[in-house]
Jmol script that loads the backbone (N, CA, C; Angstrom):
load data "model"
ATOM      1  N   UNK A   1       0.851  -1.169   0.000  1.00  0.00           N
ATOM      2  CA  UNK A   1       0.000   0.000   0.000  1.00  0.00           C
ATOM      3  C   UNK A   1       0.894   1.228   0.000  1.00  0.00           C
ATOM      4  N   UNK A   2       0.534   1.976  -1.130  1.00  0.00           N
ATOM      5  CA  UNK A   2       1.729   2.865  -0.457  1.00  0.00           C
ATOM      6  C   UNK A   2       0.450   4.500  -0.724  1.00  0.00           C
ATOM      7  N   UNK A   3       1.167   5.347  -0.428  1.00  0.00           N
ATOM      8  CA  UNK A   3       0.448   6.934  -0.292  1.00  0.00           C
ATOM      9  C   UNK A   3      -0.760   7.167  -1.239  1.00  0.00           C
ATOM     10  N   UNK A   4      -0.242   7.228  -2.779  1.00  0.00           N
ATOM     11  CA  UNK A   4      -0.749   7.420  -3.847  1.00  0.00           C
ATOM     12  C   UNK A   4      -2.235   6.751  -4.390  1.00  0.00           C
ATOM     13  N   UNK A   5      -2.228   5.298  -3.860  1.00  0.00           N
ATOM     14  CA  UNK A   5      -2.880   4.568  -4.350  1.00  0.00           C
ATOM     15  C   UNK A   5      -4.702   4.724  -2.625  1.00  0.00           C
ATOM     16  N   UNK A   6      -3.666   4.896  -1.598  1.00  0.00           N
ATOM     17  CA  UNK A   6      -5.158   5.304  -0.702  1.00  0.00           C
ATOM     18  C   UNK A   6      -4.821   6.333  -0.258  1.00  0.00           C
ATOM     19  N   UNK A   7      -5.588   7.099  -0.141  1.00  0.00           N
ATOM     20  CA  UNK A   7      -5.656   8.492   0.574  1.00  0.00           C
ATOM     21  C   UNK A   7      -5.701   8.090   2.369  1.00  0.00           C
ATOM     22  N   UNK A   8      -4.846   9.177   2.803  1.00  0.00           N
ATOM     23  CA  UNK A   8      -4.474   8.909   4.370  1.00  0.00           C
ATOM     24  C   UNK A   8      -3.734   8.484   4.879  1.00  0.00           C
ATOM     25  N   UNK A   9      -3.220   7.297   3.922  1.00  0.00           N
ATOM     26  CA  UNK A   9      -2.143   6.275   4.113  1.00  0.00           C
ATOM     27  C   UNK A   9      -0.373   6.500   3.745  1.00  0.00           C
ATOM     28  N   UNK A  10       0.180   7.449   4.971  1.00  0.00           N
ATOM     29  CA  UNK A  10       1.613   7.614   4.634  1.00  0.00           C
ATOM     30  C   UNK A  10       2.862   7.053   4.356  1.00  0.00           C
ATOM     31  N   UNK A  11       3.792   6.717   3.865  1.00  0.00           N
ATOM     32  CA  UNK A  11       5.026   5.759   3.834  1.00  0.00           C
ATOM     33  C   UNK A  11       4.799   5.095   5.157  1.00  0.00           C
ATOM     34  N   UNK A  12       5.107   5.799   6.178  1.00  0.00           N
ATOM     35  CA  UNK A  12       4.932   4.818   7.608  1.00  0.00           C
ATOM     36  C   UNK A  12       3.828   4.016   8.093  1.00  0.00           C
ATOM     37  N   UNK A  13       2.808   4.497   7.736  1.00  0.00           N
ATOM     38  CA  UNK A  13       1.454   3.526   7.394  1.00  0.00           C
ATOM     39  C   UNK A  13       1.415   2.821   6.850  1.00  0.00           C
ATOM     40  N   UNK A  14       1.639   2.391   5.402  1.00  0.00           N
ATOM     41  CA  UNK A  14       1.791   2.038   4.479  1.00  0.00           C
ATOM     42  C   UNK A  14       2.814   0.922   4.917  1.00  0.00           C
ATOM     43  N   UNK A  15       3.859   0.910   5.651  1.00  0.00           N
ATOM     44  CA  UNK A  15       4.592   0.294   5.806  1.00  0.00           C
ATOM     45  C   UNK A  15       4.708  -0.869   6.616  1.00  0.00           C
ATOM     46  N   UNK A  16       3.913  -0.486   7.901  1.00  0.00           N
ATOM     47  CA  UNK A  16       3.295  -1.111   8.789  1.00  0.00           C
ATOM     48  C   UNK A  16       2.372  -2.149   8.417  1.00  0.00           C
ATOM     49  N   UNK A  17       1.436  -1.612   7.571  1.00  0.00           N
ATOM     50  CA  UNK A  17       0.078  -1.963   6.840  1.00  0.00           C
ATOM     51  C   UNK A  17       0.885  -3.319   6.140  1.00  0.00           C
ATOM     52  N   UNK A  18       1.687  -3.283   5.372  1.00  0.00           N
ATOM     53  CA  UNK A  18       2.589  -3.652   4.481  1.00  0.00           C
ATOM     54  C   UNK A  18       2.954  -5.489   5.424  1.00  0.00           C
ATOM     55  N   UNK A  19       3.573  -4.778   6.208  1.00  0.00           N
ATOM     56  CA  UNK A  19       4.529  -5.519   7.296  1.00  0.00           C
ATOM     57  C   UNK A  19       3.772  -6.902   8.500  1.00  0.00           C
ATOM     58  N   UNK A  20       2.306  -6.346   8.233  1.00  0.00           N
ATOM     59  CA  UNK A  20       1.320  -7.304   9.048  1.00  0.00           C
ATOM     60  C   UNK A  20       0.344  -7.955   8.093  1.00  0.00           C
ATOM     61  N   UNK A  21       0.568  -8.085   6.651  1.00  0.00           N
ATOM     62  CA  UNK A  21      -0.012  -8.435   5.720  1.00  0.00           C
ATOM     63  C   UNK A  21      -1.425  -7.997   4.595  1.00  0.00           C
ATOM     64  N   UNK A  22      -1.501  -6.352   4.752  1.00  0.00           N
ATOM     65  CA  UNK A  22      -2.258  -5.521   4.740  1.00  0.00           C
ATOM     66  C   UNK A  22      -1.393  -4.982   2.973  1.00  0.00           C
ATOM     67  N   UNK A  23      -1.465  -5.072   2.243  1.00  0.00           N
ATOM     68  CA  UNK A  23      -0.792  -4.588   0.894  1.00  0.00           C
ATOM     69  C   UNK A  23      -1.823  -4.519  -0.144  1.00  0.00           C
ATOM     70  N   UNK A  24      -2.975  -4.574   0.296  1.00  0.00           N
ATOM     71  CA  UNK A  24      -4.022  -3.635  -1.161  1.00  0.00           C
ATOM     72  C   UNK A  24      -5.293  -3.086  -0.225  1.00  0.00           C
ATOM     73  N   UNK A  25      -5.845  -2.252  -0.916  1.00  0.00           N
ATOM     74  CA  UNK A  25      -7.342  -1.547  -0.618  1.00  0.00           C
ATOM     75  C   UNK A  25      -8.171  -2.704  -0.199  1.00  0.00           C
ATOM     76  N   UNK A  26      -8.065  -4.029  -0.849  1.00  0.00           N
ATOM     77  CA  UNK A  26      -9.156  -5.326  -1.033  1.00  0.00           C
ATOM     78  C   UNK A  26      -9.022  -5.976   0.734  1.00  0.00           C
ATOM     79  N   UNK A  27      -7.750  -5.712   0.874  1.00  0.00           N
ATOM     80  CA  UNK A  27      -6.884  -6.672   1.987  1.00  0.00           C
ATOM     81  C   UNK A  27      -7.149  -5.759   3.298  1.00  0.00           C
ATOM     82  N   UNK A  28      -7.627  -4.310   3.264  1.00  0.00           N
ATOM     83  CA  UNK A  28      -7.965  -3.601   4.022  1.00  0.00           C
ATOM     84  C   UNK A  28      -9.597  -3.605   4.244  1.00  0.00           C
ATOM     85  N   UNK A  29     -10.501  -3.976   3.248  1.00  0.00           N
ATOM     86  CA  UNK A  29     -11.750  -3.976   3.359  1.00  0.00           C
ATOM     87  C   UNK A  29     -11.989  -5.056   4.106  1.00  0.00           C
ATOM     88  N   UNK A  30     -11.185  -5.933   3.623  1.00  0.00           N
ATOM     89  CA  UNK A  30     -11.510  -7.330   4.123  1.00  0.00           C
ATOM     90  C   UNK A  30     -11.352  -7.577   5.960  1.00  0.00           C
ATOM     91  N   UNK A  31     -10.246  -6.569   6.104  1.00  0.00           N
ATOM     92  CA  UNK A  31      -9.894  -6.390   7.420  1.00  0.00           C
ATOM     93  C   UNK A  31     -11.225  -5.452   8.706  1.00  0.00           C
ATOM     94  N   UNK A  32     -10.617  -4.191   7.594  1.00  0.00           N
ATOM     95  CA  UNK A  32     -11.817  -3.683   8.534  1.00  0.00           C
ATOM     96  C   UNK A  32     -10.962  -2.672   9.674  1.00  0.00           C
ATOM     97  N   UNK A  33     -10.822  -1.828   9.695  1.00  0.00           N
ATOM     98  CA  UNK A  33      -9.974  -0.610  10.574  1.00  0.00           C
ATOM     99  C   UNK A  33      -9.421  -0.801  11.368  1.00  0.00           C
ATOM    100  N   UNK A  34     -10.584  -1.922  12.484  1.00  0.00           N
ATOM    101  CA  UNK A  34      -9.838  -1.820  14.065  1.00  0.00           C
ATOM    102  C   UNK A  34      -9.181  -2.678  13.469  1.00  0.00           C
ATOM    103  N   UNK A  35      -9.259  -4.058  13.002  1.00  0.00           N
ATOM    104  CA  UNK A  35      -8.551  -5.569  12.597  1.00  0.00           C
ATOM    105  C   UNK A  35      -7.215  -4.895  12.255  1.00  0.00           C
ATOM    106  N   UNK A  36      -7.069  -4.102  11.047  1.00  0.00           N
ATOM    107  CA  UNK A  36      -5.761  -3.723  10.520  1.00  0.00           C
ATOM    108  C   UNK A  36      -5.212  -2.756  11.980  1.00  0.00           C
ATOM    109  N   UNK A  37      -5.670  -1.707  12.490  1.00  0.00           N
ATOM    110  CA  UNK A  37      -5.020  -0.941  13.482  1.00  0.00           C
ATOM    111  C   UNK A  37      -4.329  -2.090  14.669  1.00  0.00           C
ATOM    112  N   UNK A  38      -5.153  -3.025  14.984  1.00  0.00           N
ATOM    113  CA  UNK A  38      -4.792  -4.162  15.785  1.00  0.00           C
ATOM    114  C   UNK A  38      -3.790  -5.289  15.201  1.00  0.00           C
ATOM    115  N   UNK A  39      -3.836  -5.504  14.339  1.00  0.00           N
ATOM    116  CA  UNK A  39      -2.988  -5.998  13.907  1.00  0.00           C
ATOM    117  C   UNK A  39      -1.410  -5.019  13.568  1.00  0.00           C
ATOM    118  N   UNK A  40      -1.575  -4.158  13.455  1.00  0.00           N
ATOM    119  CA  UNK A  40      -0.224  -2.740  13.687  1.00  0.00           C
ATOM    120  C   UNK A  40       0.463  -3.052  15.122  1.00  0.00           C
ATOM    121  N   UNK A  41      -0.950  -2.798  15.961  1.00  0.00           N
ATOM    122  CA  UNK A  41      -0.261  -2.993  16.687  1.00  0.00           C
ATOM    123  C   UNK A  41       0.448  -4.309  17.819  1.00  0.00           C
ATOM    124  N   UNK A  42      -0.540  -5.482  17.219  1.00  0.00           N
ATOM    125  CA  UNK A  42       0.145  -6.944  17.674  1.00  0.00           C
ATOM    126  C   UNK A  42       1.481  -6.942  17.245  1.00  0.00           C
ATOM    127  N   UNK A  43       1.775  -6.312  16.161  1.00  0.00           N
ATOM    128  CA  UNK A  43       3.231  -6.361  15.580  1.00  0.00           C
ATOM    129  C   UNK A  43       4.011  -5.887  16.249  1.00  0.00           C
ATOM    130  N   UNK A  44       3.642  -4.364  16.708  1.00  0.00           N
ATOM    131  CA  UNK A  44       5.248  -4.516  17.666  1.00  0.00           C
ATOM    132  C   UNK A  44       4.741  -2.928  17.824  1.00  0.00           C
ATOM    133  N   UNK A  45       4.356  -2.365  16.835  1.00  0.00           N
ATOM    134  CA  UNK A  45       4.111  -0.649  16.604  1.00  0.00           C
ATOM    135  C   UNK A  45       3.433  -0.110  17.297  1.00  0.00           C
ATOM    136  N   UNK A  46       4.019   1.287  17.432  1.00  0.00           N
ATOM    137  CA  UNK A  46       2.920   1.951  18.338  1.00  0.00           C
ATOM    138  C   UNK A  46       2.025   3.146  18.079  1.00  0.00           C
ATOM    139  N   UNK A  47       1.072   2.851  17.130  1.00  0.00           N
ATOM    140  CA  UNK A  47       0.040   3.210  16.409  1.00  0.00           C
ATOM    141  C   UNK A  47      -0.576   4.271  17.029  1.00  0.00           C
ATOM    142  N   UNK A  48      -1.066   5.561  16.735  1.00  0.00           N
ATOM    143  CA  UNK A  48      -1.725   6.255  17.645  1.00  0.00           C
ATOM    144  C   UNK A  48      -3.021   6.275  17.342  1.00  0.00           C
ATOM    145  N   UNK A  49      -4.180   6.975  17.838  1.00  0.00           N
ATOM    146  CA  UNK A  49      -5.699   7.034  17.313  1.00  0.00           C
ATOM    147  C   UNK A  49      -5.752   7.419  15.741  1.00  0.00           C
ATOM    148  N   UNK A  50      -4.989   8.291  15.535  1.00  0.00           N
ATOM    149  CA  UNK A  50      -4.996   8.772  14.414  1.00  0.00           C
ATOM    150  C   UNK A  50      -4.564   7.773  13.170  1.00  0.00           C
ATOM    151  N   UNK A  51      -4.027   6.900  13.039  1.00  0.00           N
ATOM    152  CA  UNK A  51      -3.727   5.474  12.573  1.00  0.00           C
ATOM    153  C   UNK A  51      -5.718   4.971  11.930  1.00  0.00           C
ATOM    154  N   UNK A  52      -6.173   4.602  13.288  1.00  0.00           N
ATOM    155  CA  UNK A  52      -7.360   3.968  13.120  1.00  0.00           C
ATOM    156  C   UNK A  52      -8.576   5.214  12.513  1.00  0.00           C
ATOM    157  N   UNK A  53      -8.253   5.990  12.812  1.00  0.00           N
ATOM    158  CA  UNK A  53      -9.283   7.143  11.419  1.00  0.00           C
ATOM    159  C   UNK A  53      -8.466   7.305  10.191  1.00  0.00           C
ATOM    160  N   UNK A  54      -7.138   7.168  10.082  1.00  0.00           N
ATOM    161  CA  UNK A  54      -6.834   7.006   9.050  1.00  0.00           C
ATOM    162  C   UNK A  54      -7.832   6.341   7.753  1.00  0.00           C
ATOM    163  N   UNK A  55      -7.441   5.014   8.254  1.00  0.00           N
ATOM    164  CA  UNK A  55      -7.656   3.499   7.732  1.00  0.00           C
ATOM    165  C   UNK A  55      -9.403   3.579   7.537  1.00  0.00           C
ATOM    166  N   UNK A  56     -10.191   4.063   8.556  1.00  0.00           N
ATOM    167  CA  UNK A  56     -11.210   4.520   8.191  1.00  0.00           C
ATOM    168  C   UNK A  56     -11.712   5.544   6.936  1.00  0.00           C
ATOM    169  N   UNK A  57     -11.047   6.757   6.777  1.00  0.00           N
ATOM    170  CA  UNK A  57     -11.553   7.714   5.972  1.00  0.00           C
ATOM    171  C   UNK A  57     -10.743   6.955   4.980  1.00  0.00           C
ATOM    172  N   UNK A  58      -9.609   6.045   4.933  1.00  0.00           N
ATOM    173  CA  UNK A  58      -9.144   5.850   3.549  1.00  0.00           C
ATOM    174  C   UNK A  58     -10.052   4.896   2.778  1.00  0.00           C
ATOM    175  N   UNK A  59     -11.046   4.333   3.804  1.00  0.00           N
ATOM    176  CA  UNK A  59     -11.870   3.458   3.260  1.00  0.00           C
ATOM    177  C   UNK A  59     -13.234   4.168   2.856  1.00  0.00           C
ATOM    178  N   UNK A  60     -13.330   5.143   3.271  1.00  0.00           N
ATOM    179  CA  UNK A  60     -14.460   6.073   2.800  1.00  0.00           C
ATOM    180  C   UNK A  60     -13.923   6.911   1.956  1.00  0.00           C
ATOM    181  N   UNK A  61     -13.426   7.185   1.443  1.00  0.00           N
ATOM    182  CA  UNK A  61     -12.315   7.672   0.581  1.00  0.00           C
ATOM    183  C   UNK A  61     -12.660   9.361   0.877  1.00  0.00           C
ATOM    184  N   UNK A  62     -12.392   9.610   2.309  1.00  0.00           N
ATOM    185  CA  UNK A  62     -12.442  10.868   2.825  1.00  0.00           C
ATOM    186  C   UNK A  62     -11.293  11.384   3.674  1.00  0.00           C
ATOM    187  N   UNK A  63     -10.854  12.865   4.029  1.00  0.00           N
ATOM    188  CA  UNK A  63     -10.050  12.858   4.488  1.00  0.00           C
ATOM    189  C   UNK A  63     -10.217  12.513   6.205  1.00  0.00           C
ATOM    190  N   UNK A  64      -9.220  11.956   6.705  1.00  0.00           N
ATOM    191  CA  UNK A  64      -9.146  11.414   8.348  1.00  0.00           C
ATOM    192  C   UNK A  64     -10.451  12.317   9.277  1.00  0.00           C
ATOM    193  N   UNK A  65     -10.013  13.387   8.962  1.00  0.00           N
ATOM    194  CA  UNK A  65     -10.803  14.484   9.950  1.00  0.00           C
ATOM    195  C   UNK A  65     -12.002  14.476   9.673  1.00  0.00           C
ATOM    196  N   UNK A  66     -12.638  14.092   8.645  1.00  0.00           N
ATOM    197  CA  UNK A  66     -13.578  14.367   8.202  1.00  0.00           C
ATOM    198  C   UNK A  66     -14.443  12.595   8.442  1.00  0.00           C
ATOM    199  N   UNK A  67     -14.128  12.033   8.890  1.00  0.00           N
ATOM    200  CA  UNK A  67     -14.723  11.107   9.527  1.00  0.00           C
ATOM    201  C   UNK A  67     -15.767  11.785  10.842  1.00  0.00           C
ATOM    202  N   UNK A  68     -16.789  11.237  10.704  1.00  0.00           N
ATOM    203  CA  UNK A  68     -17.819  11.813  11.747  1.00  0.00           C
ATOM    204  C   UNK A  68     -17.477  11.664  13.356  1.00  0.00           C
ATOM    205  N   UNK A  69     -17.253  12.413  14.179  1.00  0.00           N
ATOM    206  CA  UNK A  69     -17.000  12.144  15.547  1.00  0.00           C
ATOM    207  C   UNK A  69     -17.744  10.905  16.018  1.00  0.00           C
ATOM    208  N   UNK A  70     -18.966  10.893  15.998  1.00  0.00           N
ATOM    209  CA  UNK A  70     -19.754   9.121  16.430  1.00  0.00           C
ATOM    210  C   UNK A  70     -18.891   8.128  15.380  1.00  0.00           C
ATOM    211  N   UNK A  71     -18.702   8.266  14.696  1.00  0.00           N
ATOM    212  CA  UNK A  71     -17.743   6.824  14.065  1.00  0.00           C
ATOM    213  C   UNK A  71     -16.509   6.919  14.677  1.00  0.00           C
ATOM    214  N   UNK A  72     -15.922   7.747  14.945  1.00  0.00           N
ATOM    215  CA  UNK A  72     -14.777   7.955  15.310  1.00  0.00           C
ATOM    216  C   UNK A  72     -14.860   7.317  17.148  1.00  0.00           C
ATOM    217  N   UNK A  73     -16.219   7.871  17.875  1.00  0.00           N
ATOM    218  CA  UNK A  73     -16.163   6.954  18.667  1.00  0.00           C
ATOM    219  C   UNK A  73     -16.418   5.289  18.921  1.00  0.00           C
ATOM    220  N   UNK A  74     -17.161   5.522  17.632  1.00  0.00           N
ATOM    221  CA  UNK A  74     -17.416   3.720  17.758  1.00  0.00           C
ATOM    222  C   UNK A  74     -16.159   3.224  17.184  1.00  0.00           C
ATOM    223  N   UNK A  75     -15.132   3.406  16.443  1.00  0.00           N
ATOM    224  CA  UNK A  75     -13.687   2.572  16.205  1.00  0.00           C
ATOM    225  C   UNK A  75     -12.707   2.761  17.256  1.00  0.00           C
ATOM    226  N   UNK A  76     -12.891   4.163  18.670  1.00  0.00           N
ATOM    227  CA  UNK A  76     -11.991   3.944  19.596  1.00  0.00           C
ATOM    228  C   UNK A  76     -12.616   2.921  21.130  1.00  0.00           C
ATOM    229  N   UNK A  77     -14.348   2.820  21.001  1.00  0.00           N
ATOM    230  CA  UNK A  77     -14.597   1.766  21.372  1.00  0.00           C
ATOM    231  C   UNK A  77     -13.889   0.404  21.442  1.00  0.00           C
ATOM    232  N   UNK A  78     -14.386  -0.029  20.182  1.00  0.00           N
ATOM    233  CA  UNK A  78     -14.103  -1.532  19.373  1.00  0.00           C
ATOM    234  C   UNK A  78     -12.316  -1.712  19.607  1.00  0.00           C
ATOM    235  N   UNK A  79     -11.863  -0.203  19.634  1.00  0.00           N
ATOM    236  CA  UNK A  79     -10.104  -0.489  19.590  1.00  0.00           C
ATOM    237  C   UNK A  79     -10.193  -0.823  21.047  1.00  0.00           C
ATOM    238  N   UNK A  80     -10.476  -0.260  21.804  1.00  0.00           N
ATOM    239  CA  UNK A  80     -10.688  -0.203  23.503  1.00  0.00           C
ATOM    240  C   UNK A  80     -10.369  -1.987  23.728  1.00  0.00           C
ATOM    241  N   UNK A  81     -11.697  -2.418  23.409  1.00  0.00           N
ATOM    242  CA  UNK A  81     -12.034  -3.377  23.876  1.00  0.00           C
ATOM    243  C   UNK A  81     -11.377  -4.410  23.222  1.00  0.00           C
ATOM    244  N   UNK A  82     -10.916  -4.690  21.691  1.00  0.00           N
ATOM    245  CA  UNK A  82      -9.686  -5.423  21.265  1.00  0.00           C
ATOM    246  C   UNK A  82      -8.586  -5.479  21.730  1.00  0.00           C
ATOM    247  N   UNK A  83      -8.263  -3.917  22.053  1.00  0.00           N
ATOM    248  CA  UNK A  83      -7.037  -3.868  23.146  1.00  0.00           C
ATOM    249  C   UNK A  83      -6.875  -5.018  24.497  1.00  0.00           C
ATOM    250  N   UNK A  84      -8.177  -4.590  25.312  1.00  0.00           N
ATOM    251  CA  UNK A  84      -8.267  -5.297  26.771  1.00  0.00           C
ATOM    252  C   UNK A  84      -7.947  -6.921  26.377  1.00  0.00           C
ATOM    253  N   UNK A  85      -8.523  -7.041  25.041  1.00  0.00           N
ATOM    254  CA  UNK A  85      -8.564  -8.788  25.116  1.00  0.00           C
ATOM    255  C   UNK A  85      -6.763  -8.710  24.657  1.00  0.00           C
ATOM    256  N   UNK A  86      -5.968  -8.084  24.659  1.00  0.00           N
ATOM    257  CA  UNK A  86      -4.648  -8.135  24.035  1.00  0.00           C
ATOM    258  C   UNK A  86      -4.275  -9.313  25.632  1.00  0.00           C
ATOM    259  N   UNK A  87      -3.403 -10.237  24.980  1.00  0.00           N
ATOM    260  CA  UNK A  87      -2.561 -10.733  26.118  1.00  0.00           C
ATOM    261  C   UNK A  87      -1.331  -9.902  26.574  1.00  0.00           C
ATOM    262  N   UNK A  88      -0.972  -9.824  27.886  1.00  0.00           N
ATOM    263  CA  UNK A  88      -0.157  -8.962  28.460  1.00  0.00           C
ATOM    264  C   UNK A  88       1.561  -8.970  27.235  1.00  0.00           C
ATOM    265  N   UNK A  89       2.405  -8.056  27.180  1.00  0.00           N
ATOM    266  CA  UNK A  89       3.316  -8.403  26.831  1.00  0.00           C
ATOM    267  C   UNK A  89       4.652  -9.566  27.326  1.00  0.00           C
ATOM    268  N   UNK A  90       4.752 -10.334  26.205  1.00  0.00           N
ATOM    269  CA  UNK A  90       5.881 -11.447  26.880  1.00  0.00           C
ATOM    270  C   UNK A  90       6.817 -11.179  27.790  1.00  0.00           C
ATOM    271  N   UNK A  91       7.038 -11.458  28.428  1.00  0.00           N
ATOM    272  CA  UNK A  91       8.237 -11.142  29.711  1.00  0.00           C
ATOM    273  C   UNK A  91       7.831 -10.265  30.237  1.00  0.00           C
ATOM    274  N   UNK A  92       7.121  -9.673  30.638  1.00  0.00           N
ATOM    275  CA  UNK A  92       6.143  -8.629  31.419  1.00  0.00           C
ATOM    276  C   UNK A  92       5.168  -9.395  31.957  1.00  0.00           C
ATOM    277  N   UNK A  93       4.812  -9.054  33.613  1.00  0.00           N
ATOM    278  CA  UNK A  93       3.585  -9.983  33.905  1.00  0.00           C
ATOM    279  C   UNK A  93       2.850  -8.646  33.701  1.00  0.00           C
ATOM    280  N   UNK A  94       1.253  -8.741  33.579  1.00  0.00           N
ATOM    281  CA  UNK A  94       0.405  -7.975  33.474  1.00  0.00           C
ATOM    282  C   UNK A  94       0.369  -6.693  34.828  1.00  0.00           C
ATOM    283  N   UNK A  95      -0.044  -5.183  34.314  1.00  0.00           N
ATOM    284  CA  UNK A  95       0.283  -4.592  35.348  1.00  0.00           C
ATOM    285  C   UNK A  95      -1.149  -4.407  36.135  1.00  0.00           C
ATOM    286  N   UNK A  96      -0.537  -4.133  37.566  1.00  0.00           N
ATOM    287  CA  UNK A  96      -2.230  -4.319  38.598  1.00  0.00           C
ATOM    288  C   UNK A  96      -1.522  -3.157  39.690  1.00  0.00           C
ATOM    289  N   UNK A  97      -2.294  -3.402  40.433  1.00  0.00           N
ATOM    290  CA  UNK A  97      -1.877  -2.625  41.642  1.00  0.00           C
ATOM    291  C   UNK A  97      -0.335  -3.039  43.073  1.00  0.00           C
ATOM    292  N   UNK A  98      -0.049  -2.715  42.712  1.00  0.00           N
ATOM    293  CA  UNK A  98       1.556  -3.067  44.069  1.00  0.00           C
ATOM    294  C   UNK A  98       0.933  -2.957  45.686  1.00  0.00           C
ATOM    295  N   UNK A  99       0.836  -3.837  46.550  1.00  0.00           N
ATOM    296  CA  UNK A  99       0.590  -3.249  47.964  1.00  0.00           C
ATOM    297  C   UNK A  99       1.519  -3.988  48.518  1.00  0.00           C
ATOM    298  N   UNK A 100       2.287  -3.677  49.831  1.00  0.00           N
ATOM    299  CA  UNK A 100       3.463  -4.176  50.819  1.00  0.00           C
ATOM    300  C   UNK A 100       3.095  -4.772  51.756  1.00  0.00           C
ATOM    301  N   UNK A 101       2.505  -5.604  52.881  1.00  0.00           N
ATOM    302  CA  UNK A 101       2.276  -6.537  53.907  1.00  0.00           C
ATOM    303  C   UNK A 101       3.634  -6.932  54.262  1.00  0.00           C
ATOM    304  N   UNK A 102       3.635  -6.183  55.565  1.00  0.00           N
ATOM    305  CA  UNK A 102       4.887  -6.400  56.422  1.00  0.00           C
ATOM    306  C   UNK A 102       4.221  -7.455  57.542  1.00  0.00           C
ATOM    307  N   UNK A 103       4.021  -8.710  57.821  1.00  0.00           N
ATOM    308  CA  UNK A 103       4.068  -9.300  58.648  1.00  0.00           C
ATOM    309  C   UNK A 103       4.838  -8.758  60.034  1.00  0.00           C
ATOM    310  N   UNK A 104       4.248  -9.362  61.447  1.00  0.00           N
ATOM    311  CA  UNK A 104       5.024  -9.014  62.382  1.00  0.00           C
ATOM    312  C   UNK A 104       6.443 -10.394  62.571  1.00  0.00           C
ATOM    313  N   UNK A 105       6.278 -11.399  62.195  1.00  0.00           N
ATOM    314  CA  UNK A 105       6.877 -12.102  62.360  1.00  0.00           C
ATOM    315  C   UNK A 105       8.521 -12.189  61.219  1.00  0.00           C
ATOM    316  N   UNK A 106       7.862 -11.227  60.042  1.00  0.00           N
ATOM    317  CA  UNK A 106       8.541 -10.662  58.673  1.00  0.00           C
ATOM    318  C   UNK A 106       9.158  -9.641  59.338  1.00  0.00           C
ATOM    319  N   UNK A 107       8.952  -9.004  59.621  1.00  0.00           N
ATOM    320  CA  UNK A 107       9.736  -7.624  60.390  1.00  0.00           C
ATOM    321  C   UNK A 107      10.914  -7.813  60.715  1.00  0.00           C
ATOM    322  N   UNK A 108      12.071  -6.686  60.534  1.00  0.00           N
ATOM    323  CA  UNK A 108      13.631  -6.995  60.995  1.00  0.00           C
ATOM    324  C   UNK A 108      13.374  -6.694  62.119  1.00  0.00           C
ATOM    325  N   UNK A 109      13.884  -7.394  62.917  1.00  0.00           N
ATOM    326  CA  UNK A 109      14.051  -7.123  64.511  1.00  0.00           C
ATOM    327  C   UNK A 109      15.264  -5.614  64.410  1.00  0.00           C
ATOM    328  N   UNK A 110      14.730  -4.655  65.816  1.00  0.00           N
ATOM    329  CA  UNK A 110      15.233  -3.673  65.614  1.00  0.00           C
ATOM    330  C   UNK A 110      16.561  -3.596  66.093  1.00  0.00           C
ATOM    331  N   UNK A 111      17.625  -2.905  66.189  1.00  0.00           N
ATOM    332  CA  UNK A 111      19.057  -2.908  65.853  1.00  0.00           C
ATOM    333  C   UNK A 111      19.252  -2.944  67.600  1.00  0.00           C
ATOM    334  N   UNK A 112      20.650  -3.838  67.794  1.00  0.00           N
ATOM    335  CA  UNK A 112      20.623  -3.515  69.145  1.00  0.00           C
ATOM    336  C   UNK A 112      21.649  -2.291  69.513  1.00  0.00           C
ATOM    337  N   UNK A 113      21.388  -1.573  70.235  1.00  0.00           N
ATOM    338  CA  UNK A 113      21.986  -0.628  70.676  1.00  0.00           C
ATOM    339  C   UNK A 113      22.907  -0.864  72.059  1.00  0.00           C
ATOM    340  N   UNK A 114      23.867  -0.186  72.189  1.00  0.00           N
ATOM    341  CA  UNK A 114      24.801  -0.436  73.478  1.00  0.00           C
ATOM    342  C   UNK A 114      24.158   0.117  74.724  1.00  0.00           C
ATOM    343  N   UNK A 115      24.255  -0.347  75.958  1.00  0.00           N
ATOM    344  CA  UNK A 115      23.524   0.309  76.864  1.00  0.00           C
ATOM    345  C   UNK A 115      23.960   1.531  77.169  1.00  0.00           C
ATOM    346  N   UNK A 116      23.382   2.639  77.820  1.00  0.00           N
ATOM    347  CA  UNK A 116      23.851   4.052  78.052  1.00  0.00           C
ATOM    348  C   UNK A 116      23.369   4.287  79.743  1.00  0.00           C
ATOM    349  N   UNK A 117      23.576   5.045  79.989  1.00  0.00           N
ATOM    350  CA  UNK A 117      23.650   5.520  81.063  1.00  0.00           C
ATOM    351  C   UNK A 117      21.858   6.168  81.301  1.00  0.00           C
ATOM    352  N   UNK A 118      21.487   6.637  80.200  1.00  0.00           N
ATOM    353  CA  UNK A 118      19.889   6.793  80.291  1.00  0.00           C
ATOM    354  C   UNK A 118      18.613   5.501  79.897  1.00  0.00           C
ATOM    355  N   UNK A 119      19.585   4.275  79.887  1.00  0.00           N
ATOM    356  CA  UNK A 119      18.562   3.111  79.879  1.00  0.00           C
ATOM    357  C   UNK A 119      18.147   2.615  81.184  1.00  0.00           C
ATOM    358  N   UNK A 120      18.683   2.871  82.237  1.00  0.00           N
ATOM    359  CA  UNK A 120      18.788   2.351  83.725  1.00  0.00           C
ATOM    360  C   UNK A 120      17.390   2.781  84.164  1.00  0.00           C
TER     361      UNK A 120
END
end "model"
wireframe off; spacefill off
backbone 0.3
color backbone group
């Protein structure tokens, strides 16, 4: 896919698009916006919103912006929620919340100190 042939679609788009098996207009219909944006980004890339209205208006053969705000929310929906089903990244466990539980029995016992003259 390269610039010329869809509107919206830049060398770096194009390239990406290219790179996850996305290389004609046919192969993009077939996909479908979020599918291709998700698939960008299963690959490795880090796609911004503007990616997925791309791929949209290039399929309406309009410019990005000019995609209607309600469509525009229903493809950052659908991205939303394709996202969540993403499995965490490899060697990364999934991120959650951190909390510390110091047991009393876990606890360093406190340092001993020399006796002084004000312990008596």
């Amino acid at each position: 896919m390269t610039a010329p042939k869809m509107r919206n679609i830049g060398p770096k788009s194009a390239a990406w698009l290219r790179q996850v098996g996305l290389r004609t207009r046919e192969d993009l219909e077939a996909a479908g916006p979020v599918d291709a944006y998700m698939r960008v980004r299963r690959a490795g890339f880090r796609p911004s919103l503007n990616l997925l209205y791309a791929l949209e208006g290039a399929l309406l053969d309009c410019h990005w912006q000019e995609v209607p705000e309600a469509r525009r929310q229903q493809l950052v929906e659908a991205a939303e929620a394709a996202i969540a089903d993403l499995p965490p990244p490899r060697g990364r466990p999934a991120a959650g919340p951190v909390t510390t539980t110091v047991h009393q029995e876990d606890a360093p016992a406190p340092p001993d100190f020399p006796a002084t003259d004000d312990d008596d």
